[in-house]
ZAMARLUM-120375 format. One record per residue (C-alpha): x, y, z; residue number from 1. Coordinates in nm, 3 decimals, decimal comma, padded with zeros to 5 digits. Layout:
N
{atom {X Y Z} NUM}
...
% end
This chain:
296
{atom {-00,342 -00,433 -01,780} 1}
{atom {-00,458 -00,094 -01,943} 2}
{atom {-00,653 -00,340 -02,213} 3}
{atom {-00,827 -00,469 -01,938} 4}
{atom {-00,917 -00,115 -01,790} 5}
{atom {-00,672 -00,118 -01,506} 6}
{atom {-00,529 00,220 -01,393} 7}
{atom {-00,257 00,123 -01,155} 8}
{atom {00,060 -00,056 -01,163} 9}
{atom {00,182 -00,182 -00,855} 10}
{atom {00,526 -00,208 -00,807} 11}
{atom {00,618 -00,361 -00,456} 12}
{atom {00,983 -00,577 -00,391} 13}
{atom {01,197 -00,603 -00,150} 14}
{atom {01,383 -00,313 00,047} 15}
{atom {01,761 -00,243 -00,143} 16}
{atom {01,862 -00,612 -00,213} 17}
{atom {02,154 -00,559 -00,370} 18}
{atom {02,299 -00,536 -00,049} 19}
{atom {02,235 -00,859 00,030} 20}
{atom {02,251 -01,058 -00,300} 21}
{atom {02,561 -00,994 -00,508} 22}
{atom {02,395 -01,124 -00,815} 23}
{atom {02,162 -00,847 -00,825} 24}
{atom {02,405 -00,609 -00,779} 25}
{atom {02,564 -00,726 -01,135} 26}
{atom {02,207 -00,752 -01,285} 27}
{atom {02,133 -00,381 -01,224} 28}
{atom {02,464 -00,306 -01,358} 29}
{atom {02,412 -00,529 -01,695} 30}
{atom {02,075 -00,342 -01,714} 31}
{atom {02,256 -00,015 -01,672} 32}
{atom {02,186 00,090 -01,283} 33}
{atom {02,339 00,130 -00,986} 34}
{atom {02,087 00,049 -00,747} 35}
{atom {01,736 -00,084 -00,723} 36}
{atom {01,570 00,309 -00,645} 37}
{atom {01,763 00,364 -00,984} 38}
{atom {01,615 00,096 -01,152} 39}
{atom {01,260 00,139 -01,039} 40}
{atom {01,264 00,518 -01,145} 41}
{atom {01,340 00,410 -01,485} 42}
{atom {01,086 00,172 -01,500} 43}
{atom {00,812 00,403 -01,346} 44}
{atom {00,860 00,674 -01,592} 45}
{atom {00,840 00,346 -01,872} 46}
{atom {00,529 00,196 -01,740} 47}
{atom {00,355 00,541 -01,704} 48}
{atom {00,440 00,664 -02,058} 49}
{atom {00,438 00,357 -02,239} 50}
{atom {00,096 00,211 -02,078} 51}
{atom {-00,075 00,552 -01,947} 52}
{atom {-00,127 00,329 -01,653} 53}
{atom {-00,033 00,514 -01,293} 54}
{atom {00,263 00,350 -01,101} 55}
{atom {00,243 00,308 -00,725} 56}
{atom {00,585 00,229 -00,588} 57}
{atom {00,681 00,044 -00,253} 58}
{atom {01,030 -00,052 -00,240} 59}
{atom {01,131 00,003 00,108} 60}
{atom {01,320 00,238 00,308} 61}
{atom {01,453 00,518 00,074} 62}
{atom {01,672 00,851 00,142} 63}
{atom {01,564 01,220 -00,008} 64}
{atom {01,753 01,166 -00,321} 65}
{atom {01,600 00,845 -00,389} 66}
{atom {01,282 00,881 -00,353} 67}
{atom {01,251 01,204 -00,530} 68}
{atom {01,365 01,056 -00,844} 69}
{atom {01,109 00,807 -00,816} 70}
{atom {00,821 01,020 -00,748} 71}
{atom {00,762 01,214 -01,044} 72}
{atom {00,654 00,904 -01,215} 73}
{atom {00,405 00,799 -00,973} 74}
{atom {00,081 00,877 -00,868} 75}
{atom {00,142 00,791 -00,489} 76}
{atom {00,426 00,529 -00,269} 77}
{atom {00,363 00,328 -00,008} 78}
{atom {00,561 00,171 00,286} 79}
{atom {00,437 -00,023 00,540} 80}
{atom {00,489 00,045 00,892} 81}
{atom {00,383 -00,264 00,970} 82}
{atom {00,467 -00,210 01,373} 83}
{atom {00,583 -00,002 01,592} 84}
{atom {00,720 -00,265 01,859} 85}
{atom {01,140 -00,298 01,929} 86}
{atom {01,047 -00,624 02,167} 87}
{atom {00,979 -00,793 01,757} 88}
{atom {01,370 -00,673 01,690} 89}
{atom {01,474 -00,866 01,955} 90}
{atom {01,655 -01,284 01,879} 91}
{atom {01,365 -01,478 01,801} 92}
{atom {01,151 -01,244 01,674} 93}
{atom {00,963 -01,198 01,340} 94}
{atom {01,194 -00,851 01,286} 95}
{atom {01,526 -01,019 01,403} 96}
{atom {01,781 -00,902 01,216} 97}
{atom {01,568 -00,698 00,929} 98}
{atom {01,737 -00,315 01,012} 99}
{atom {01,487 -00,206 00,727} 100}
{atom {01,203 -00,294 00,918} 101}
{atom {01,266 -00,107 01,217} 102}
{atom {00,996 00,195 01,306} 103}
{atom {01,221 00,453 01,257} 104}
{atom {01,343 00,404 00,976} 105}
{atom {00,990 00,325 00,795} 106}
{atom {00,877 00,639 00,961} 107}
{atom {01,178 00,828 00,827} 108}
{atom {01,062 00,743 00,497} 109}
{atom {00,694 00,865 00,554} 110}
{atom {00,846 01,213 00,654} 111}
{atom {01,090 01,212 00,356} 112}
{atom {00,792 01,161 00,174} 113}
{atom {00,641 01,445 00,330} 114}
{atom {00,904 01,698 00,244} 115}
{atom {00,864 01,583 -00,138} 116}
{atom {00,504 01,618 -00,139} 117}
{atom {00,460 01,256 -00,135} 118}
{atom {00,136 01,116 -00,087} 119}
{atom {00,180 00,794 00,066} 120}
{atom {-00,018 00,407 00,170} 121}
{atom {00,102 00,282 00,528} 122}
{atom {-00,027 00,050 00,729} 123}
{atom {-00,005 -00,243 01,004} 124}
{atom {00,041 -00,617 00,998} 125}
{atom {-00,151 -00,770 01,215} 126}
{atom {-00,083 -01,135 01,389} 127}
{atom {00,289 -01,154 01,423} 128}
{atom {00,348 -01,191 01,770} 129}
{atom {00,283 -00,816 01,858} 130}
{atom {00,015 -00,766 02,120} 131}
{atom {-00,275 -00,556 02,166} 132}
{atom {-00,119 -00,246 02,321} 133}
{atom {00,167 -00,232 02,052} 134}
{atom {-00,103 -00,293 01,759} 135}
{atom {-00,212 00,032 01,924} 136}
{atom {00,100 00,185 01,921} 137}
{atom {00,149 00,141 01,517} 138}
{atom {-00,149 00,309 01,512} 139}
{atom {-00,083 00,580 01,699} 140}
{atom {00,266 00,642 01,507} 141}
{atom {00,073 00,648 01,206} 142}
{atom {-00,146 00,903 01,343} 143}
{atom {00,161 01,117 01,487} 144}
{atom {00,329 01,121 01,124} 145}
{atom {-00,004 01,227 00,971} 146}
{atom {-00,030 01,484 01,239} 147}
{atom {00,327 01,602 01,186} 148}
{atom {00,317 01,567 00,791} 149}
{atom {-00,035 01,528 00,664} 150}
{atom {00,068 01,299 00,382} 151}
{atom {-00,059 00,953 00,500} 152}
{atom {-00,346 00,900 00,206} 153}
{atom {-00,445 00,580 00,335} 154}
{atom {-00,410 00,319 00,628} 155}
{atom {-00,426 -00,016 00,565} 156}
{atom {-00,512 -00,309 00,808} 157}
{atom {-00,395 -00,641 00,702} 158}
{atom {-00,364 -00,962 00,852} 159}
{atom {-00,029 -01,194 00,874} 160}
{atom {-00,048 -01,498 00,642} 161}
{atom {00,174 -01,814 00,718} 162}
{atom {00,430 -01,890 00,415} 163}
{atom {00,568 -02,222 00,343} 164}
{atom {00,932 -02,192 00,387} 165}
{atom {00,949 -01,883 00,594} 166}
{atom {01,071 -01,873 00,987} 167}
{atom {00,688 -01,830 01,083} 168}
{atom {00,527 -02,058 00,861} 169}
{atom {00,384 -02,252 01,146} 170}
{atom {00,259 -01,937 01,281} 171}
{atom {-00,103 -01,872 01,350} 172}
{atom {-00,282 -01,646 01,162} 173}
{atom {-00,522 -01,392 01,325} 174}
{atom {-00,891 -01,469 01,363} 175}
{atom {-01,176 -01,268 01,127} 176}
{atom {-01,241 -01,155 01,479} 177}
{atom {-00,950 -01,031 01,590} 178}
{atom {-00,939 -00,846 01,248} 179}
{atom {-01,263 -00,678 01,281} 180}
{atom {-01,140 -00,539 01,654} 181}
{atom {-00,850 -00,383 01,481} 182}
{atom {-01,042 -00,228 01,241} 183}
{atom {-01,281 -00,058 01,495} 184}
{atom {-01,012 00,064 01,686} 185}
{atom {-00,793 00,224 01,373} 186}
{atom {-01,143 00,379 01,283} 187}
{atom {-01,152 00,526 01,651} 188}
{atom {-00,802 00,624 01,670} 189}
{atom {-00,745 00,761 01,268} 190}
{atom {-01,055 00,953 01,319} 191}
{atom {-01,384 00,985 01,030} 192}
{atom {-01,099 01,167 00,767} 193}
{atom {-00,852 00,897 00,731} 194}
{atom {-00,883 00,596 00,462} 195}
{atom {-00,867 00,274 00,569} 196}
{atom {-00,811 -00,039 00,366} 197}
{atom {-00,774 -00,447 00,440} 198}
{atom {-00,782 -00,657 00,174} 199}
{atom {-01,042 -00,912 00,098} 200}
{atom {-00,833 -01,185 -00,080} 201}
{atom {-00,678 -01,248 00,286} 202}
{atom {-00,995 -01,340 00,448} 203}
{atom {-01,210 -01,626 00,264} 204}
{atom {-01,572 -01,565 00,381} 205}
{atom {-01,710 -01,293 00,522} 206}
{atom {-01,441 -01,002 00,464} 207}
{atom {-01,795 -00,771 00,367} 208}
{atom {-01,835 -00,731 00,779} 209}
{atom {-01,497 -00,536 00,714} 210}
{atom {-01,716 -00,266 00,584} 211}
{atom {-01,942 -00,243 00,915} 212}
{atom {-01,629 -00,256 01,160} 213}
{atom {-01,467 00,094 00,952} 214}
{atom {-01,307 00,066 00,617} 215}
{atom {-01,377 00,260 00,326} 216}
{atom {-01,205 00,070 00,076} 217}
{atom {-01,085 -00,241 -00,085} 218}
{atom {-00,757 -00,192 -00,201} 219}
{atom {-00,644 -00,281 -00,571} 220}
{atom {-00,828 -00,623 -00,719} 221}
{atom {-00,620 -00,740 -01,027} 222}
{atom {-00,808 -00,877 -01,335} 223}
{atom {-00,472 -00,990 -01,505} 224}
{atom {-00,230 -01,078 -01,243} 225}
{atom {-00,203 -01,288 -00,883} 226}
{atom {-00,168 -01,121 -00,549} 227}
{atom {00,235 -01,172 -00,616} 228}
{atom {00,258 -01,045 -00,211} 229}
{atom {00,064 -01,339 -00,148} 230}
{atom {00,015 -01,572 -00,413} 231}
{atom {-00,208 -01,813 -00,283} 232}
{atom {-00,470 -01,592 -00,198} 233}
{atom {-00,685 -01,516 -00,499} 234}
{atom {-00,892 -01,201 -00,573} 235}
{atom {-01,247 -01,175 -00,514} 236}
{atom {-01,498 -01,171 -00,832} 237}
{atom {-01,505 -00,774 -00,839} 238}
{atom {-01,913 -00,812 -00,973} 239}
{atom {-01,961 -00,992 -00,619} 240}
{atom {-01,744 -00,686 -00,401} 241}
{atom {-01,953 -00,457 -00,610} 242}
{atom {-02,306 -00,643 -00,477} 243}
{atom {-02,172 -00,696 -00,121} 244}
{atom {-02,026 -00,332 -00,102} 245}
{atom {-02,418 -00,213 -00,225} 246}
{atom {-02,570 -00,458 00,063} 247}
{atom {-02,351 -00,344 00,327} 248}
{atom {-02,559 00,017 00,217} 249}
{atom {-02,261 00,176 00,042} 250}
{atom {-02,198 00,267 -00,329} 251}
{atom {-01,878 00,105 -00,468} 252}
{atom {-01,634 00,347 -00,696} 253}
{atom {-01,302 00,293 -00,871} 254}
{atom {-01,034 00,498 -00,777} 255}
{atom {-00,695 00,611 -00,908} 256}
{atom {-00,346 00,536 -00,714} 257}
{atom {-00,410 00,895 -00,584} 258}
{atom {-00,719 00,935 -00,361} 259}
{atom {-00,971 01,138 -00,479} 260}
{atom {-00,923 01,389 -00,193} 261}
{atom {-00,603 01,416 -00,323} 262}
{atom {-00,674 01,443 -00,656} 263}
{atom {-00,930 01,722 -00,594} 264}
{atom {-00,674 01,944 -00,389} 265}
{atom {-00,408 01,961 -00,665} 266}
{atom {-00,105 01,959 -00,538} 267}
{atom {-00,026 01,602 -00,514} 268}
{atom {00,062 01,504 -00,822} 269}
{atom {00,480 01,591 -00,860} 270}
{atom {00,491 01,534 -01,204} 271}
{atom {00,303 01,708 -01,530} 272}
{atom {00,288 01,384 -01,681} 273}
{atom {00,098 01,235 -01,376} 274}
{atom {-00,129 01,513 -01,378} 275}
{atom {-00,233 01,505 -01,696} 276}
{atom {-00,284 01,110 -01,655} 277}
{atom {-00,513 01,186 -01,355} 278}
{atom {-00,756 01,430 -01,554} 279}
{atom {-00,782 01,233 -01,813} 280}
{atom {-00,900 00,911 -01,572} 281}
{atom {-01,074 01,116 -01,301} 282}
{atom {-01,377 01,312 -01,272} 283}
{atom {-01,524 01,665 -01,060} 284}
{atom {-01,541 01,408 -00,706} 285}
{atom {-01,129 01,276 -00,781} 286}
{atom {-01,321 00,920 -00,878} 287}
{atom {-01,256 00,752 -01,206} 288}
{atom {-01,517 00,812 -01,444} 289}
{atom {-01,774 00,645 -01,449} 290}
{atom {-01,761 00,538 -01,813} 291}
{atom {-01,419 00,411 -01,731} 292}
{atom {-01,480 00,217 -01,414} 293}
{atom {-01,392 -00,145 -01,510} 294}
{atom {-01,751 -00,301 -01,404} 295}
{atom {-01,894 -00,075 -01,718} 296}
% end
C-alpha cells in the first residue's frame, strides 16, 4: 500500500468476536492475546512502524482501557452509529439481537473517545427499515455528542447494500434519491463546520450529484485492495473522481486519516510516533502534500 502512495490503513472487523466464536478465542491466544482490542493494538503499532502508513481503527464498541491502548497507534477511530432507533432492536428487526449495535453503547464509545482525545468517523446507515424521523434522530445524536465532546471529525452518510446470505438480503436498497435528501438534511442539521462523507463505490452512476446535495469528501479509494465492507462494489477510477470533483466546481485534495483541521490544531495526534508521521505527509493547510498526493 505505501508503494503505491497510500497513507492509511484501514482496519475495520467485527465488534469483540471472541465472544461469540470460540475458535477465535484460541487463535488470539496461539497468537499471544487475550482479546481482539489486544490484538489490534499490536498490529496498529506494527503497521504504523513497519509501513509508515497511518492506521484507522474501527472495531466496535470498546471500554476506556481498550481503546486507549489502541489509540496511540492511530491517526483517528471510527464507529458507526449507524441509528439511533430502539423500534430496529425489536424481533424482526435488522438490530435484533446485536447488543453492540445499540445507540448507547456506540455513543458510549464516541464519548470514551472523547475523554482520550480521540478523534473519531461516525456516521448513519441509511435504508434499513428506519424511517425518516429516526434517520433524523441519528443525526441529531451525532450532533448532541459533537456538541457534548467536540471529537466527531467526520459524518458519514452511507446507504444499506443487500448481501447474499444475510437476514436482509432481499431487502431494498435506498434510491440515489432518497440518498441525496439525506445528505441535504445532515448538511442542514451538522451545520457548514462538520465533514461529511458517502462513498461513491455504493452508488453506480451519478454519485458526483453527492457533491451538490452537501458532502465534502469521498472517503478512502483503495488502489491495492477491494472494498472488503462490501466487496462487490468496486472503487471508482480516482483520475475520473478527480475530473468530476473539478466539474462539480471544487478542487479535489488527499487527505491523511486525521482531518486537516485536526491536523492543524495539534492536539490530536496521541502518539509521538503519529505525529511525526503526520508532518512528514502533511503540509501548512493539514492536506497531504502535494508532491505526495497519489494522482502526481
Amino acid at each position: 500500500g505505501a508503494e503505491l502512495g497510500c497513507k492509511e490503513a484501514l482496519l475495520s472487523l467485527g465488534d469483540h468476536p471472541e465472544e461469540r466464536h470460540p475458535e477465535m478465542r484460541e487463535t488470539l491466544r496461539e497468537l499471544g492475546f487475550e482479546s481482539t482490542p489486544e490484538y489490534v493494538a499490536a498490529m496498529s503499532r506494527l503497521v504504523l512502524e513497519e509501513t509508515g502508513l497511518l492506521p484507522h481503527t474501527n472495531c466496535g464498541t470498546l471500554d476506556y482501557d481498550e481503546m486507549a491502548a489502541i489509540a496511540p497507534w492511530n491517526a483517528s477511530m471510527g464507529i458507526m452509529l449507524e441509528s439511533a432507533s430502539l423500534r430496529l432492536h425489536e424481533p424482526g428487526g435488522p438490530h435484533h439481537g446485536t447488543v453492540t449495535k445499540r445507540p448507547e453503547q456506540r455513543i458510549a464509545t464516541l464519548e470514551t473517545a472523547a475523554e482520550l482525545g480521540v478523534a473519531m468517523t461516525t456516521g448513519v446507515l441509511i435504508g434499513i427499515g428506519e424511517t425518516a424521523n429516526e434517520r433524523v434522530d441519528a443525526l441529531l445524536a451525532i450532533r448532541d455528542v459533537q456538541e457534548r465532546s467536540g471529537n466527531v471529525q467526520e459524518v458519514i452518510v452511507q446507504n444499506f447494500r443487500a448481501k447474499a446470505a444475510t437476514r436482509m438480503r432481499a431487502a431494498p436498497e435506498p434510491s440515489a434519491l432518497d440518498m441525496l435528501r439525506t445528505l441535504a438534511v445532515a448538511r442542514l442539521l451538522l451545520g457548514p463546520e462538520m465533514n461529511i462523507q458517502a462513498p461513491p463505490n455504493l452508488q453506480s452512476d451519478g454519485y458526483e450529484t453527492y457533491l451538490l446535495c452537501g458532502i465534502n469528501d469521498w472517503g478512502g479509494v483503495s488502489p491495492l485492495t477491494k472494498d472488503f465492507i462490501n466487496p462487490e462494489a468496486a472503487w471508482p477510477d480516482t483520475d475520473r473522481l478527480h475530473d468530476l470533483t473539478r466539474e462539480a466546481g471544487y478542487e479535489l485534495r488527499e487527505r491523511t486519516a486525521l482531518y486537516p483541521s485536526h491536523v492543524l490544531d495539534g492536539g490530536w495526534a496521541r502518539s509521538h510516533a503519529v505525529a511525526s508521521r503526520l508532518a512528514e505527509l502533511t503540509d501548512d493547510e493539514g492536506y497531504v502534500k502535494p508532491e505526495l498526493e497519489r494522482w502526481n
